[in-house]
C-alpha positions as CSV (number, residue, x, y, z in Angstrom):
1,X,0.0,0.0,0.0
2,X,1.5,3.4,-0.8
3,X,0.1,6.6,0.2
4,X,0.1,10.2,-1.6
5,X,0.5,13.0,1.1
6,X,-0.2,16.1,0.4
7,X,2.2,18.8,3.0
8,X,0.5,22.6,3.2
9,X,0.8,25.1,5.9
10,X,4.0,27.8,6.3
11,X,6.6,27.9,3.6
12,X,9.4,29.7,6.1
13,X,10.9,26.4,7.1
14,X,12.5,23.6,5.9
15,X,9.6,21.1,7.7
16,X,8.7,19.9,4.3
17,X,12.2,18.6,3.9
18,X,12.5,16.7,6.7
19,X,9.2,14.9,6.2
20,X,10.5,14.0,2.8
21,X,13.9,12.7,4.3
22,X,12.7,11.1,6.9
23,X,10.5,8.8,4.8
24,X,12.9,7.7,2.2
25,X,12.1,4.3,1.7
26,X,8.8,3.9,2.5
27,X,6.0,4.2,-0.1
28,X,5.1,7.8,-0.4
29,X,4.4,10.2,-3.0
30,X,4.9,13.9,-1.7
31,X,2.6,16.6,-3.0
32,X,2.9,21.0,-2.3
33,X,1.8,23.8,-3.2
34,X,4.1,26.3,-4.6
35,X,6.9,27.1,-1.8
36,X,8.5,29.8,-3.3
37,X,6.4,33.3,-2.0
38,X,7.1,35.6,-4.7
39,X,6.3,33.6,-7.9
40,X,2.8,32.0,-5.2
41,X,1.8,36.0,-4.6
42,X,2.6,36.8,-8.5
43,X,1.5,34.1,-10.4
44,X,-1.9,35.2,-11.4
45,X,-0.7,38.6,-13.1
46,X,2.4,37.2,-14.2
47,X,0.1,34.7,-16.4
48,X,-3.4,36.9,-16.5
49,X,-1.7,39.9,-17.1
50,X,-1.4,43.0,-14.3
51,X,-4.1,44.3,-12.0
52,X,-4.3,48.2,-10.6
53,X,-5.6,46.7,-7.2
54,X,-3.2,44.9,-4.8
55,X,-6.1,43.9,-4.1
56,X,-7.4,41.5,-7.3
57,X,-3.0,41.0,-7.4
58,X,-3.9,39.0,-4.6
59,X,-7.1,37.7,-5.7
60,X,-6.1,36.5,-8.9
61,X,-3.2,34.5,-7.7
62,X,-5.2,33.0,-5.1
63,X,-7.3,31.6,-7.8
64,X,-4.8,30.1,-10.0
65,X,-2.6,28.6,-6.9
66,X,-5.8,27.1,-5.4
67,X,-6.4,25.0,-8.9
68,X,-3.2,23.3,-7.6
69,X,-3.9,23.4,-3.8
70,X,-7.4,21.9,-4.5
71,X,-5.8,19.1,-6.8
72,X,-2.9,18.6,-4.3
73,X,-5.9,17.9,-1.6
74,X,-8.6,16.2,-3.7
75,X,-6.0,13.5,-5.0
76,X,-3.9,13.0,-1.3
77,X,-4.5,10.3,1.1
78,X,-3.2,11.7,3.9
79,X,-3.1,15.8,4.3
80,X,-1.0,17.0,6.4
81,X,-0.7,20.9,7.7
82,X,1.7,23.0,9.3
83,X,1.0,25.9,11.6
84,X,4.5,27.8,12.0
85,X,5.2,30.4,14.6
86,X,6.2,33.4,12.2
87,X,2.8,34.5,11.0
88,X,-0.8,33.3,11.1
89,X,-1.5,31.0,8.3
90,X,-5.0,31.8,7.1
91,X,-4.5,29.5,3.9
92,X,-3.4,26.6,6.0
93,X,-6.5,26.8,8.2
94,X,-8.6,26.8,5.1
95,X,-6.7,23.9,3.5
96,X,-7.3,21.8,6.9
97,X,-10.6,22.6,6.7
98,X,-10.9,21.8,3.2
99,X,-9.4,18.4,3.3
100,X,-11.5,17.6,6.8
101,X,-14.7,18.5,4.7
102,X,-13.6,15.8,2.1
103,X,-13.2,13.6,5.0
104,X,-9.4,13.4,4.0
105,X,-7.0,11.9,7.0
106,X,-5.2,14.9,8.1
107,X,-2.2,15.4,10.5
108,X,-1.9,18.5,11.8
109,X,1.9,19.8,13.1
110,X,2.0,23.2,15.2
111,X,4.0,23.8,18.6
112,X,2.1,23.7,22.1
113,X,1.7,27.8,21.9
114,X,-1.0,27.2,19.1
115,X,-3.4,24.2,20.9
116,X,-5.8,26.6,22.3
117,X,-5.8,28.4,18.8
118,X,-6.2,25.6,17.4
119,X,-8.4,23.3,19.0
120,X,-11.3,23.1,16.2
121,X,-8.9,22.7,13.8
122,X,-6.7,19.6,16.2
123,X,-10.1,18.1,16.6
124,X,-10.7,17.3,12.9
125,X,-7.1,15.8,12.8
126,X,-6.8,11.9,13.3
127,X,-3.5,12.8,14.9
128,X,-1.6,16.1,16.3
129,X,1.9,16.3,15.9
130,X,4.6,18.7,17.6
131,X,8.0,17.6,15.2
132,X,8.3,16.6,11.7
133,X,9.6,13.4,12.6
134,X,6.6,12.6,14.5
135,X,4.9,12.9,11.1
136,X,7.5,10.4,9.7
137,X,6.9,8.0,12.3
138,X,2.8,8.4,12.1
139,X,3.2,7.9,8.4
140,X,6.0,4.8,8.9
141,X,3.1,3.1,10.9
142,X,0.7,3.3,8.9
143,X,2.7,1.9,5.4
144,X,4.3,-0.9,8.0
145,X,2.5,-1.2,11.2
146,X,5.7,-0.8,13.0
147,X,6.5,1.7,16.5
148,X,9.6,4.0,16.2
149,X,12.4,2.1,18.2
């Protein structure tokens, strides 16, 4: 059995790449959205052509990186989002909700200062993690049904 994971959430760290080298090996096909901020917040008027507005800048991008994002979430088997401590991640709460409302398993990763923020978000998550490697070993279990150690 191999699983496609989808990994969304804050795109300030490099959590992404330790999921990803932490399951080498195992059956796993990892899916993102578009990590690099500049061409995410420009790629609608780079490829629609320029708006006066920051506002429809924003709008407009949203749109085309959510073709991916709802792809990325529709096709995943397990979804799995990451709540940094930089800056609050409207997106990500949207994509856990997204993925929950699909009925999509869905790890959630944050640090202990966001569980009360959290909570609604923690209680649509079959599990709640603190590290990426926790992630790994969730994801180890179930491809193998075997405990870390």
């Amino acid at each position: 059995m191999g699983l496609n994971v989808y990994l969304s959430g804050e795109i300030h760290t490099d959590w992404r790449e330790q999921i990803i080298d932490g399951a080498k090996g195992l059956d796993i096909t990892f899916n993102s959205p578009v990590t690099d901020h500049d061409a995410s917040d420009d790629c609608g008027v780079a490829i629609l052509g320029e708006e006066p507005s920051k506002y429809w800048h924003d709008h407009k991008g949203a749109m085309v990186n959510a073709i991916r994002t709802r792809k990325g979430i529709a096709d995943a088997d397990v979804v799995v989002v990451r709540f940094g401590e930089k800056y609050k991640q409207w997106n990500a709460a949207f994509d856990a909700g997204y993925a929950a409302a699909l009925g999509k398993s869905l790890i959630v990763l944050h640090g202990p200062d966001h569980q009360h923020a959290l909570k609604e978000v923690d209680a649509a998550a079959l599990a709640v993690a603190e590290q990426p490697s926790q992630v790994v070993e969730v994801l180890r279990y179930v491809l193998t049904g075997t405990l870390p150690g």
